[in-house]
C-alpha positions in Angstrom: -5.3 3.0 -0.4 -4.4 -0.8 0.0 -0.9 -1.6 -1.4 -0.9 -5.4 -3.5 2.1 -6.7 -3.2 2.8 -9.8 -5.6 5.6 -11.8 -7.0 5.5 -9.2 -10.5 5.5 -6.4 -8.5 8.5 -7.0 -6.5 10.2 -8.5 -9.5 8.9 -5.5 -11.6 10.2 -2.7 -8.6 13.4 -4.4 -8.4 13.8 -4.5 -12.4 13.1 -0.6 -12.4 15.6 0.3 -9.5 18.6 -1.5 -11.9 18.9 -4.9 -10.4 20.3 -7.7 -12.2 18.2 -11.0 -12.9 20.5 -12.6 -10.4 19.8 -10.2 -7.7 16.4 -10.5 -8.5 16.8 -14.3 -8.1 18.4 -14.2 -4.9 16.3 -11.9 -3.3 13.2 -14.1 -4.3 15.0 -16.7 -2.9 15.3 -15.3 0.6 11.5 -14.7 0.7 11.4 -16.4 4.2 13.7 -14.1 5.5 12.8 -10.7 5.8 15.7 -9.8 7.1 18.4 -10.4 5.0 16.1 -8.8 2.2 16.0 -5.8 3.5 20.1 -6.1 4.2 20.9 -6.9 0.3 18.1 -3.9 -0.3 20.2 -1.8 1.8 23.8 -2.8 0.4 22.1 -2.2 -2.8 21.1 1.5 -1.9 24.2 1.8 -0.6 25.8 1.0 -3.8 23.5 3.4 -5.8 24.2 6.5 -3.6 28.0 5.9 -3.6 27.3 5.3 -7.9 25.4 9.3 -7.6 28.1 10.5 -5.7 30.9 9.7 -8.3 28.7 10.7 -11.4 27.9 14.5 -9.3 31.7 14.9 -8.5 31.9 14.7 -12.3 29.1 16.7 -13.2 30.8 19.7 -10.8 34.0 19.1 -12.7 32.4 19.5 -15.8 30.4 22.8 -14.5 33.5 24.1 -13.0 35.3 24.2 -16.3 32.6 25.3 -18.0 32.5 27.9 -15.9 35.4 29.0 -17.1 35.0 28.5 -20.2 32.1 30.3 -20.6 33.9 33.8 -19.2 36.5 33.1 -21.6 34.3 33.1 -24.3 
């Protein structure tokens, strides 16, 4: 199965992982060089796993008080 890669797709993929329309921008802009694409992509990333890893630490405090809650109950 052949992969098309246009403009809207990129756009499109970049739109659905949360970027902004200025990240979108920029990384369009830097078309030319792979490269430093696939650095921002990789901040990016970066930035998202560090974003799970604070809304899990939450979600276990929330499970370990209802945890307790529930035995209370």
């Amino acid at each position: 199965m052949e992969v098309i890669r246009t403009e809207y797709s990129v756009e499109q993929n970049l739109e659905d992982a949360g970027c902004t329309k200025d990240f979108i921008k920029y990384y369009m802009s830097l078309q030319s060089d792979g490269k430093e694409q696939i650095e921002l992509l990789e901040d990016y990333r970066d930035e998202l796993v560090k974003q799970m890893h604070g809304v899990q630490r939450k979600l276990d405090s929330l499970d370990y008080l209802l945890f307790y809650k529930r035995k209370e109950v």
